[in-house]
Backbone as numpy.savetxt, mean C-alpha at the origin, in Angstrom:
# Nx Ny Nz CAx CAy CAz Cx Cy Cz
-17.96 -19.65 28.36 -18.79 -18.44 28.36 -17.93 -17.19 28.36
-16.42 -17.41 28.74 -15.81 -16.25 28.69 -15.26 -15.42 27.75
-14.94 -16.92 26.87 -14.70 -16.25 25.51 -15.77 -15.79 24.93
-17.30 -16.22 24.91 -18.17 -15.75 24.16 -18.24 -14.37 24.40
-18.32 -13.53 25.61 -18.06 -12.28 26.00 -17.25 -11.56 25.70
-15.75 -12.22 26.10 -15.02 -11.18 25.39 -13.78 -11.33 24.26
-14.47 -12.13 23.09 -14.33 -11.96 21.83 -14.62 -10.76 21.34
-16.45 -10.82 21.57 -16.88 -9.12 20.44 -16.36 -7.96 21.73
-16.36 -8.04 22.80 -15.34 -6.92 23.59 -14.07 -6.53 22.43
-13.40 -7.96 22.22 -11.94 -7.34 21.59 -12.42 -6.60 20.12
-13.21 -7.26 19.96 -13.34 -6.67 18.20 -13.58 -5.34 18.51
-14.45 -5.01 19.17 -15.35 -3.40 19.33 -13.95 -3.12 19.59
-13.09 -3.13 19.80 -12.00 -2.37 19.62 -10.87 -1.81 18.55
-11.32 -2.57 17.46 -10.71 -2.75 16.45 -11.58 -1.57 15.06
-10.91 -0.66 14.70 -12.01 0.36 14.34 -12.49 0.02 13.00
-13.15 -0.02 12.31 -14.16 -0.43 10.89 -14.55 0.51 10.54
-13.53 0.79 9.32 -14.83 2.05 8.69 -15.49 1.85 7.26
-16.60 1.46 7.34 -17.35 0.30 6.36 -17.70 1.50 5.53
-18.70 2.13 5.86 -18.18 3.71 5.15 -17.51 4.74 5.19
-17.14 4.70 3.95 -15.87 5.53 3.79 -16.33 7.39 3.59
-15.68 8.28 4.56 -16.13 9.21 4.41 -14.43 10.15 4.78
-14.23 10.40 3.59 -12.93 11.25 3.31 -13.10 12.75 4.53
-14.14 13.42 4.66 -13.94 14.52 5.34 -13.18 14.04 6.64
-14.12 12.99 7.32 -13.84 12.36 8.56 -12.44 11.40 8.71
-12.22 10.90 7.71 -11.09 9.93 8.19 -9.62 10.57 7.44
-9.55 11.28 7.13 -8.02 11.75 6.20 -8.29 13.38 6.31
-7.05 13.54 5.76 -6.61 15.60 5.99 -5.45 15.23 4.59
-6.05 16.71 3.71 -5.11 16.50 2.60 -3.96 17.47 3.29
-2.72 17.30 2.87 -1.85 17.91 3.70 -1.14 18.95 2.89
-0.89 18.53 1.38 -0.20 19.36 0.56 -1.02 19.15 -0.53
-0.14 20.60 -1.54 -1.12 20.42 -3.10 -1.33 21.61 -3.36
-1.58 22.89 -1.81 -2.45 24.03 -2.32 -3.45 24.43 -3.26
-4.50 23.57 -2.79 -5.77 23.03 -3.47 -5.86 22.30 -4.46
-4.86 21.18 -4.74 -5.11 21.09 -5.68 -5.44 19.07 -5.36
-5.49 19.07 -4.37 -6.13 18.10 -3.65 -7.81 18.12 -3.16
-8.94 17.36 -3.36 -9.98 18.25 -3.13 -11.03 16.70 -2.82
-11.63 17.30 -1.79 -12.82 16.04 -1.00 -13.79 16.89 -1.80
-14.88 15.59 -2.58 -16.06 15.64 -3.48 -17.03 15.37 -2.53
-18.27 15.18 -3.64 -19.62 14.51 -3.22 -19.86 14.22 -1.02
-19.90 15.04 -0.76 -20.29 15.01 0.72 -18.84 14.11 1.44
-17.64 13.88 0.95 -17.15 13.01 1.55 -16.59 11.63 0.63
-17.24 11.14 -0.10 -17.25 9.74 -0.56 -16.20 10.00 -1.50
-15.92 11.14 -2.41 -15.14 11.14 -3.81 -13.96 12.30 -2.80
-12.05 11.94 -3.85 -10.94 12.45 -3.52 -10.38 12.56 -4.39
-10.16 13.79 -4.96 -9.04 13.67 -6.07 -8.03 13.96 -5.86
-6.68 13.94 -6.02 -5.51 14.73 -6.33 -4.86 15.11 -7.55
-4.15 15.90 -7.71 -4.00 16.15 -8.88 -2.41 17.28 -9.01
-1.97 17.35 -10.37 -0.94 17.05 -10.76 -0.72 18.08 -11.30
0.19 19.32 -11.71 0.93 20.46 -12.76 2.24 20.62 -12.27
2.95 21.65 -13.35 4.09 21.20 -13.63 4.79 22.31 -12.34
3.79 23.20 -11.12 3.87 23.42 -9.99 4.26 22.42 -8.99
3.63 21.57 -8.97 2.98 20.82 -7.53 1.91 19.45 -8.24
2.82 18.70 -7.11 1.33 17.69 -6.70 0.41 17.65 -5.95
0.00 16.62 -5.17 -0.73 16.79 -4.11 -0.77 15.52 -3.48
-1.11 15.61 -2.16 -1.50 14.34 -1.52 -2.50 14.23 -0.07
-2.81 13.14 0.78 -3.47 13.50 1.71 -2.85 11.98 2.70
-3.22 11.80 3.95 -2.98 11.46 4.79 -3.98 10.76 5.78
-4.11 9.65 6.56 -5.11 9.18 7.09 -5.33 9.96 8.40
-6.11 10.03 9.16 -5.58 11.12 10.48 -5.49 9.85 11.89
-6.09 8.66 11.39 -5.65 7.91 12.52 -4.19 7.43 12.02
-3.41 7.00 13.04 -2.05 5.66 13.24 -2.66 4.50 13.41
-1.67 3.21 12.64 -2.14 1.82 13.05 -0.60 1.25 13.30
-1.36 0.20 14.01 -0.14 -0.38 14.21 -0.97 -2.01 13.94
-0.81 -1.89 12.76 -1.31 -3.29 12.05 -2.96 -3.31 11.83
-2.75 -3.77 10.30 -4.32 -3.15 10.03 -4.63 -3.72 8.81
-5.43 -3.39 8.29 -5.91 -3.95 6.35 -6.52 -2.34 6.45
-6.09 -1.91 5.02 -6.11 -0.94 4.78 -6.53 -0.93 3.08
-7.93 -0.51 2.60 -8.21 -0.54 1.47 -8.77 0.49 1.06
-8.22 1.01 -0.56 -8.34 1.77 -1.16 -9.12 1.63 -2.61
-9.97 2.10 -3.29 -10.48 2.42 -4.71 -10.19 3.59 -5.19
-9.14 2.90 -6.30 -8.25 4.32 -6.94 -8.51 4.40 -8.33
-9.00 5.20 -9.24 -8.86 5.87 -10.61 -7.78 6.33 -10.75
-6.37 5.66 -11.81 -5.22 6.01 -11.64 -5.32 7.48 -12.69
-4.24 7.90 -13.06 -3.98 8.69 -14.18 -4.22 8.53 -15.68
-5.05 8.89 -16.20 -5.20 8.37 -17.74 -4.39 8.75 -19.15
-4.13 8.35 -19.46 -3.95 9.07 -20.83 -2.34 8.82 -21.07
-1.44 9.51 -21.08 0.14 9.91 -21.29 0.33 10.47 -19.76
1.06 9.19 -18.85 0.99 9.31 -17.18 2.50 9.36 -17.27
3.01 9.19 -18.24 4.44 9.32 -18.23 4.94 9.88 -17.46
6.11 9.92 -16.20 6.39 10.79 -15.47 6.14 10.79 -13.93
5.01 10.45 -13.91 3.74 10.45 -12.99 4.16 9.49 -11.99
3.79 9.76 -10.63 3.87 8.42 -9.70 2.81 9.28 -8.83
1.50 7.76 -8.74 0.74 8.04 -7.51 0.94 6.53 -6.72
0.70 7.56 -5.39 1.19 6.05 -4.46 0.29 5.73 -3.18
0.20 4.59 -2.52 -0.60 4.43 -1.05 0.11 3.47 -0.55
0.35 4.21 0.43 1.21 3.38 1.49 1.23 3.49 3.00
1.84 2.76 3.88 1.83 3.15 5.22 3.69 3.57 5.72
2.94 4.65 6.44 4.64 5.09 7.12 4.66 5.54 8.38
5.71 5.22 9.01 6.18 5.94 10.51 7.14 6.95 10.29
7.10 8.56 10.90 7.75 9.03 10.78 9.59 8.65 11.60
10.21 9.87 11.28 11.58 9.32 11.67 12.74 8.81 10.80
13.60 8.90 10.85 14.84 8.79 10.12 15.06 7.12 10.08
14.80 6.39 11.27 14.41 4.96 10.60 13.18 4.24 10.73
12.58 5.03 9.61 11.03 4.69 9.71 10.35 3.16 8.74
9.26 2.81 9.08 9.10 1.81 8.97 7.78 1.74 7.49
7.84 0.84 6.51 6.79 1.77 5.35 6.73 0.70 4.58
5.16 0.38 3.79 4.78 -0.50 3.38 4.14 -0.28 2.05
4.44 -0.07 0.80 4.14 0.68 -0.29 3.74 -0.23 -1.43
2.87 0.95 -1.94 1.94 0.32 -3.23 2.56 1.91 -4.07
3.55 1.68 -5.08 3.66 2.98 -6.45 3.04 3.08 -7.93
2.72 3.36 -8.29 2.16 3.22 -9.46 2.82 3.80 -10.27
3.72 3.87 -11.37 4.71 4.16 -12.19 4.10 4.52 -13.59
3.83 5.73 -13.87 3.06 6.07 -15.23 3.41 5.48 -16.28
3.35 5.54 -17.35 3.88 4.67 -18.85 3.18 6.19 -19.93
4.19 6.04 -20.96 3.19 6.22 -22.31 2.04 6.02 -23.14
1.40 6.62 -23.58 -0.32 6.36 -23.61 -0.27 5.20 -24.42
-0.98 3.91 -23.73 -1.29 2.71 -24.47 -0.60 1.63 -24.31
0.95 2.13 -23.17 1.94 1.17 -22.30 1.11 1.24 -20.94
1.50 0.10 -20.50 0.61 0.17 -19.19 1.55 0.23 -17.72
0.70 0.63 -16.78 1.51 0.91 -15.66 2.67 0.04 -15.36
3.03 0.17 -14.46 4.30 -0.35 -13.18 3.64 -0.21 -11.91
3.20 -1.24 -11.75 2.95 -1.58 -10.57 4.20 -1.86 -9.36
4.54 -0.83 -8.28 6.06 -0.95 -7.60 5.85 -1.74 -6.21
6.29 -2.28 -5.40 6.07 -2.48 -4.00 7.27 -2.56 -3.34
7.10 -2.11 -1.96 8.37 -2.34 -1.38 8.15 -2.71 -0.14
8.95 -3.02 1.26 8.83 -3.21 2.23 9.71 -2.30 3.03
9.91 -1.32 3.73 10.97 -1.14 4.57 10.79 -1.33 6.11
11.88 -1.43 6.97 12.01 -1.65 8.34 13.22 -0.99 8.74
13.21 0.40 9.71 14.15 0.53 10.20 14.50 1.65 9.52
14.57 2.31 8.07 14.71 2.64 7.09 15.39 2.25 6.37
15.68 0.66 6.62 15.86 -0.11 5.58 15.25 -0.80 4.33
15.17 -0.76 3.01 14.19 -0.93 2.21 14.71 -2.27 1.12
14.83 -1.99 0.14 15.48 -2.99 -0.68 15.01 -4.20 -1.16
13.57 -4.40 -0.71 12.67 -5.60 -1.48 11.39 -5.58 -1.89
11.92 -5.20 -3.62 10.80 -4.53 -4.28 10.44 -5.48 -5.12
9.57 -5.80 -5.04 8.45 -6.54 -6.49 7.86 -5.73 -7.43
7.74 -5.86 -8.66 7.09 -4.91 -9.58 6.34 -5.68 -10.38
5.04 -5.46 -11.02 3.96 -6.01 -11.68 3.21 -4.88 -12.85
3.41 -5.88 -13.53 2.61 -5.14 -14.85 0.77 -5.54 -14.03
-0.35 -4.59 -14.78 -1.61 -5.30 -14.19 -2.43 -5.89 -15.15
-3.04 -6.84 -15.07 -4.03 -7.68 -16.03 -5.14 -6.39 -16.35
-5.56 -5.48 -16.13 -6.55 -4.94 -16.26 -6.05 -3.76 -16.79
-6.71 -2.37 -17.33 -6.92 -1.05 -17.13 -6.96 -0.13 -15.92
-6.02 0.37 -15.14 -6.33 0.91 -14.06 -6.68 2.05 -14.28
-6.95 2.56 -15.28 -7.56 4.28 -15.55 -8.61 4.31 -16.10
-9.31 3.08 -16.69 -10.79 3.40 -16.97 -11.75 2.98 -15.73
-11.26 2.47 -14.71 -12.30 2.11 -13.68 -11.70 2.14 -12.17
-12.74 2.70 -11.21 -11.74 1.99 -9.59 -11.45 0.34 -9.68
-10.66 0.54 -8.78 -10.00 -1.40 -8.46 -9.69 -0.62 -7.29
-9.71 -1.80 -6.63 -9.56 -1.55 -4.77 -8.06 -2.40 -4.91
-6.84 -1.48 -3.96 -5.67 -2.18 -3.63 -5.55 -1.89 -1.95
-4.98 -3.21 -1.33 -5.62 -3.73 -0.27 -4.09 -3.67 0.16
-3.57 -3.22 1.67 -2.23 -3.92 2.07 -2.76 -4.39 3.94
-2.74 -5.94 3.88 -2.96 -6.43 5.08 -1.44 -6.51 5.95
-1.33 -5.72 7.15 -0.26 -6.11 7.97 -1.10 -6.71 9.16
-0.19 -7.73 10.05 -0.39 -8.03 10.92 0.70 -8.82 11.39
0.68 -8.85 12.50 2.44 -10.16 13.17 3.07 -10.60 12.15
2.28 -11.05 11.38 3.23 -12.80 10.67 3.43 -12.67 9.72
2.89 -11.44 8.47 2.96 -11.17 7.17 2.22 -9.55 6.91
2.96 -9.94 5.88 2.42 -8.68 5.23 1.34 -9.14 3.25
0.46 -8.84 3.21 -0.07 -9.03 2.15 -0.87 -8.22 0.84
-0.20 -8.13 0.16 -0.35 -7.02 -0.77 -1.60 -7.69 -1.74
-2.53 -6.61 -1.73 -3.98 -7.61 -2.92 -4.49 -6.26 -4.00
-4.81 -6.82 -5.09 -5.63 -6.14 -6.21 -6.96 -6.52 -6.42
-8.08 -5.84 -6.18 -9.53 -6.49 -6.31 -9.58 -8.49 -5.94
-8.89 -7.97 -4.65 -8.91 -9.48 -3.31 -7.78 -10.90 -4.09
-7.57 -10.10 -5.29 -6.60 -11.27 -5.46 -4.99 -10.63 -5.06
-4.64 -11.95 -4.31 -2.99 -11.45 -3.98 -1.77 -11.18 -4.98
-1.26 -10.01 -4.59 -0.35 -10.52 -5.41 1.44 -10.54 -4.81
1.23 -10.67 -3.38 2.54 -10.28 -2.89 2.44 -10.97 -1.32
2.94 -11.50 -0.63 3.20 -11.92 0.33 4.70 -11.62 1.48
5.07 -10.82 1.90 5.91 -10.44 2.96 5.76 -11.14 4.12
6.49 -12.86 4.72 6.35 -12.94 5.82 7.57 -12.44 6.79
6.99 -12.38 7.91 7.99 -12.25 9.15 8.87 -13.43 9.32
9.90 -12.79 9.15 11.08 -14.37 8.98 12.23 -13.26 10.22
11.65 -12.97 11.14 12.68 -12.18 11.80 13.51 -13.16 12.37
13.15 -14.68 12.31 14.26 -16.01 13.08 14.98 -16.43 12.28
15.62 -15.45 11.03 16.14 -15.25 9.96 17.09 -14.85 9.97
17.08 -13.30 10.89 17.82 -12.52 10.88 16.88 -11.04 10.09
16.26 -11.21 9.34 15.09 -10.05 8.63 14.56 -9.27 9.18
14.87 -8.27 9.23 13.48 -7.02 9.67 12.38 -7.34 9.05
11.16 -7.06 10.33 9.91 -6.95 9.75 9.30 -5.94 10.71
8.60 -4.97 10.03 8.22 -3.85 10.27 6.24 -4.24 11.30
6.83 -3.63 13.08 6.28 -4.61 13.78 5.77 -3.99 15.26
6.76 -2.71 15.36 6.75 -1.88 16.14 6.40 -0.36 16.17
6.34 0.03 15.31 6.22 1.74 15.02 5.06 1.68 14.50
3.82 2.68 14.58 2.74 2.97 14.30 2.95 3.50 12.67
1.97 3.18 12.38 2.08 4.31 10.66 1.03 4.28 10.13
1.13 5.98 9.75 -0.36 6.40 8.76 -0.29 5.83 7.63
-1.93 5.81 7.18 -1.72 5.73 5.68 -1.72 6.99 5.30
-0.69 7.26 3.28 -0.47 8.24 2.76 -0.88 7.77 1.64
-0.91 9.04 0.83 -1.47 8.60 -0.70 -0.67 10.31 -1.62
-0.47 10.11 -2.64 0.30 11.32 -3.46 0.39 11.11 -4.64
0.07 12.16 -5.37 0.33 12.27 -7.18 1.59 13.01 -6.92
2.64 12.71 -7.79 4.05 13.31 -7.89 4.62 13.39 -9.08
5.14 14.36 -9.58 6.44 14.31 -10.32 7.52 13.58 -10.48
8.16 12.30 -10.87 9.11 11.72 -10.84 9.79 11.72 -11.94
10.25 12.16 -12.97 10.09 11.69 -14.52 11.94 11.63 -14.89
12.24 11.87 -13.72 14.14 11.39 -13.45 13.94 10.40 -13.19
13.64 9.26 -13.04 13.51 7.59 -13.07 12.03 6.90 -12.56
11.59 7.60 -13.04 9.53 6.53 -13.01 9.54 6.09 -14.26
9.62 6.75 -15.54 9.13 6.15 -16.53 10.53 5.44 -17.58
10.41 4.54 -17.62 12.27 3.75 -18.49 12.99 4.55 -17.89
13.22 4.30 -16.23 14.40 5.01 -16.08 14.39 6.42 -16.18
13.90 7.45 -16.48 13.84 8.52 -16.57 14.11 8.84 -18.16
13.66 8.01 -19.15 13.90 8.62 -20.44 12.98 9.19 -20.82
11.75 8.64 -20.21 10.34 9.20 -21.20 10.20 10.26 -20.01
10.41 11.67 -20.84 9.56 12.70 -19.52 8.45 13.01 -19.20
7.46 13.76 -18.46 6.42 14.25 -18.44 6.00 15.08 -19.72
5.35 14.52 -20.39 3.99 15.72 -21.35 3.76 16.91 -20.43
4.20 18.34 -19.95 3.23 19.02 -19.29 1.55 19.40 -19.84
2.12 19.37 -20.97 0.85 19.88 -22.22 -0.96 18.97 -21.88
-0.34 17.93 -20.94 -1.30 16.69 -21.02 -2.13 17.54 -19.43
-1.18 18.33 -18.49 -1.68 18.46 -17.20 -2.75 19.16 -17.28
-3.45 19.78 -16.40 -3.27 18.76 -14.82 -3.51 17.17 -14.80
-2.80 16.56 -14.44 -3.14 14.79 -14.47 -3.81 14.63 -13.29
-4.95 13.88 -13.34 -5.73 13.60 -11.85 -6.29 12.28 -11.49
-5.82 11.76 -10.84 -5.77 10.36 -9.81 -7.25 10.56 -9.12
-8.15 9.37 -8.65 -9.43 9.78 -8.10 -9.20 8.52 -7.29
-10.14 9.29 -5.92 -10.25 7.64 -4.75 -11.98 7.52 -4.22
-11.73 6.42 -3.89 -12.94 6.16 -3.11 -12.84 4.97 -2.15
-14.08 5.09 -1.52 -14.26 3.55 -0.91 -12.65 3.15 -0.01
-12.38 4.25 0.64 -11.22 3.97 1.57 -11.67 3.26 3.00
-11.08 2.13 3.40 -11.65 1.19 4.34 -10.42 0.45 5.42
-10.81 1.20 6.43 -9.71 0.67 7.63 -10.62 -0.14 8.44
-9.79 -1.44 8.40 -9.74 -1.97 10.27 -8.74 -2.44 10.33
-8.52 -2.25 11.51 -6.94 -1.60 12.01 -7.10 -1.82 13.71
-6.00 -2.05 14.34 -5.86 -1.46 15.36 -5.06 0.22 15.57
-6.06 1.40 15.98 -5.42 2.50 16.37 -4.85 2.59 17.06
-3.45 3.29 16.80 -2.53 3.73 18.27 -2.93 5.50 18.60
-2.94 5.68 19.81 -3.25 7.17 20.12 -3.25 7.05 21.45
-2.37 8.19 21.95 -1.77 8.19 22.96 -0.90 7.29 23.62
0.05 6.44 22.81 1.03 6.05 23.31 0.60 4.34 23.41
-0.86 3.92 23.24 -1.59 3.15 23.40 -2.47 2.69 21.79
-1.82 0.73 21.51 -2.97 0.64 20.78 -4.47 -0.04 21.07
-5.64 0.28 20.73 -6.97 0.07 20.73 -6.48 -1.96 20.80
-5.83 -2.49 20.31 -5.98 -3.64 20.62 -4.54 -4.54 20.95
-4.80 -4.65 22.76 -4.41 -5.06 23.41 -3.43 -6.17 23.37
-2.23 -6.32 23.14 -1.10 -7.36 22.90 -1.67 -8.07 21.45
-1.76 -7.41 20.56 -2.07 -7.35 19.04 -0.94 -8.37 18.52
0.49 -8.04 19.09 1.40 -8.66 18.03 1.63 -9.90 18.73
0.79 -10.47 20.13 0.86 -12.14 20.59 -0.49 -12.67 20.23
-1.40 -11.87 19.96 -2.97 -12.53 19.67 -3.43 -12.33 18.25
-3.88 -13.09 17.58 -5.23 -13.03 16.52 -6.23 -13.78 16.89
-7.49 -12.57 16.41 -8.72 -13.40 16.03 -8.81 -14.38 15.32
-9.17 -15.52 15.47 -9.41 -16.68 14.64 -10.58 -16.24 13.67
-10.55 -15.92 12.26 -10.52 -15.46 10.88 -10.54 -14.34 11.02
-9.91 -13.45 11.51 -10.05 -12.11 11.81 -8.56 -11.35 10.46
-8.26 -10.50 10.41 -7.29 -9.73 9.32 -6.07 -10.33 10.35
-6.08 -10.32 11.72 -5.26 -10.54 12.42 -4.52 -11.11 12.69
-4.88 -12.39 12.09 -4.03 -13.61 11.85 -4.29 -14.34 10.66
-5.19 -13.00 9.93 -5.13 -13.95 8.02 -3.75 -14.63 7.63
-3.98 -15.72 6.71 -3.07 -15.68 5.87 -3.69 -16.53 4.78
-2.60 -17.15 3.83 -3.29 -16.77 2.50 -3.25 -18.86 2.56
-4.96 -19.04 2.37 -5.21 -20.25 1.83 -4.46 -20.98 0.48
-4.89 -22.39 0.57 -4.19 -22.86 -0.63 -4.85 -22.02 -2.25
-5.79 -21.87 -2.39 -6.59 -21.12 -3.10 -6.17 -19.68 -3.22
-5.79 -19.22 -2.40 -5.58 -17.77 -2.25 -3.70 -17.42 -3.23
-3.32 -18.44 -2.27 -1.99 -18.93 -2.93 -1.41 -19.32 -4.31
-2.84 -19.97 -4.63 -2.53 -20.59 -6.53 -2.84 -19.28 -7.48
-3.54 -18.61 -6.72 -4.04 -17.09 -7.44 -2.71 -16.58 -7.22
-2.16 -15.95 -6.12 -0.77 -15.41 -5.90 0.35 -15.79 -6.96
0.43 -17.60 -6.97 1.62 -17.79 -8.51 0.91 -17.25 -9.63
-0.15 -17.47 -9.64 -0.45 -17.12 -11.54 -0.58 -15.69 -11.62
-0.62 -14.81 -10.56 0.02 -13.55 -10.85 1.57 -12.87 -11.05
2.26 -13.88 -10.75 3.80 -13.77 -10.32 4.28 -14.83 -11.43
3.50 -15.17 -12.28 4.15 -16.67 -12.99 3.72 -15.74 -14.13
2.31 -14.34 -14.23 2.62 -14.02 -15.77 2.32 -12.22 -15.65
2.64 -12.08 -14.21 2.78 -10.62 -14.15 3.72 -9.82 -13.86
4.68 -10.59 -12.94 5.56 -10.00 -12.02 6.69 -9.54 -12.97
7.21 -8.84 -13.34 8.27 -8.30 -13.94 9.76 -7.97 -13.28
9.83 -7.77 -12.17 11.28 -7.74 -11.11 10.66 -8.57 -10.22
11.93 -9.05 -9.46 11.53 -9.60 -8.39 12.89 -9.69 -7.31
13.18 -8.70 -6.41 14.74 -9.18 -5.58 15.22 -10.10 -5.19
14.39 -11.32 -5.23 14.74 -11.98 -4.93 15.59 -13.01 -5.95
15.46 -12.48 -7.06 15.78 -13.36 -8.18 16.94 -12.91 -8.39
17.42 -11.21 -8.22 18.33 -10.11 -8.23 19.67 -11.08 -8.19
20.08 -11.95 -8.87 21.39 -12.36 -8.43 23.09 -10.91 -8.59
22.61 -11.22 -9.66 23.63 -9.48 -9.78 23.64 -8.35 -9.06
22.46 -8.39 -8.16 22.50 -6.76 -7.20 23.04 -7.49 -5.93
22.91 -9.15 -5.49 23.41 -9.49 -4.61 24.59 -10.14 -4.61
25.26 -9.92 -4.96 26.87 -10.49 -5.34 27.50 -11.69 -4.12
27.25 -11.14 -2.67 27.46 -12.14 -1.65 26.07 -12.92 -1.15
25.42 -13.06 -2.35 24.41 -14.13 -1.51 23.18 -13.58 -1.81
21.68 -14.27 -2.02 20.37 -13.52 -2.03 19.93 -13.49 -0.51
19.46 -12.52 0.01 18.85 -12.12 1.32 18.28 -13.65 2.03
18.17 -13.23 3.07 17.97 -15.27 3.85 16.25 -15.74 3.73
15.48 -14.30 3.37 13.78 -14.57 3.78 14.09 -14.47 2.16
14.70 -14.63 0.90 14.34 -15.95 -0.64 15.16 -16.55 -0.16
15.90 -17.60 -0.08 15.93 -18.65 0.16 15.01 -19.78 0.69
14.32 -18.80 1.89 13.23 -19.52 2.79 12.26 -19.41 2.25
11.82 -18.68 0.87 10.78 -18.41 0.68 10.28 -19.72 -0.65
């Protein structure tokens, strides 16, 4: 009977925001307007000239969470262009969990970037071309952290898996709270081939659109997170101790068997003394 009680105790602690309402849950931070909350809340654009970008910021901290987004990327000639969502801790060795989107030439298709850092250590990036159009429609991109992994998804299919192999020797990013961020930017010194193809200005303003932004998470605030020894407990099927079924998994290779385009772990030439110890184990 005790657990029946205080199971939904722990959950009610765990915050859900099933609707998504941009006024209430994020603060655009930069852009000088050129970042802008729509329709009562529900619609976000940012947007892009050869001034400034823009971006915005979640206003809670998590310290382990699923964190989902519906993004309208950049259309047309994004060349140049990087919009991104990710989680970060501030600080010089901060801790950050990233989704980039790498513009292309009109009719080349994105770069999908990911990375992991810990510590402000970074260095294990996966990159993916996408099966779909990301500029004629939203697609929701999903990044689940919790203890044991990290899991990167595109409209619920995986395409990235980060576990905690810290009995490795590996950082895994586990301790530091971090917002989510999101930003249209200028990159066009190495986003698009390396920096050969530059930005079109002629094409601007370029504008990125969101919706349907969806946290549950444990919040940290005040020094304290909302759920209680988080990194020794999960809910049994909870985000908390997801991980990825055999099913979930066969979807994961056939994205990586005809999407994945880099992979560090394969990097034999960038690692000259050895590939990192979490590919080997992997």
């Amino acid at each position: 009977m005790a657990i029946t009680y205080l199971l939904p105790l722990f959950l009610s602690l765990i915050i859900s925001s099933v609707s998504a309402n941009f006024q209430r849950d994020v603060e655009i931070t930069w852009g000088d307007g050129r970042g802008q909350i729509k329709n009562n809340g529900e619609l976000l654009t940012l947007s892009l000239d050869k001034s400034s970008g823009s971006g915005f910021q979640s206003k809670n901290e998590y310290l382990f969470g699923k964190i989902a987004m519906q993004m309208k990327l950049v259309p047309g000639n994004s060349a140049g262009t990087v919009t991104t969502l990710y989680l970060k801790s501030p600080g010089t060795t901060w801790d950050e969990i990233d989704f980039e989107f790498l513009g292309n030439s009109s009719g080349d298709p994105y770069t999908l970037h990911t990375n992991v850092y810990t510590q402000g250590k970074g260095d294990k990036e996966q990159q993916f071309k996408l099966w779909f159009d990301p500029t004629a429609d939203f697609h929701t991109y999903t990044i689940l952290w919790n203890p044991q992994r990290i899991i990167f998804t595109v409209d619920g299919t995986p395409i990235r898996e980060f576990k905690n192999m810290e009995s490795l020797g590996t950082l895994f990013p586990k301790n530091k709270p971090m917002r989510m961020y999101s930003s249209l930017w200028n990159a066009d010194d190495w986003a698009t081939r390396g920096g050969l193809v530059k930005t079109d200005w002629s094409k601007a303003p370029f504008t990125a659109s969101y919706r349907g932004f969806k946290q549950e998470a444990c919040v940290w605030s005040n020094g304290k997170s909302s759920c209680p020894n988080a990194s020794k407990q999960g809910t049994t099927g909870s985000w908390l101790s997801q991980e990825l079924d055999s099913t979930a998994q066969q979807r994961m290779r056939w994205v990586q068997r005809n999407y994945m385009i880099y992979n560090y772990c394969t990097d034999a030439k960038r690692f000259p003394q050895g590939l990192p110890k979490e590919c080997l184990a992997a």
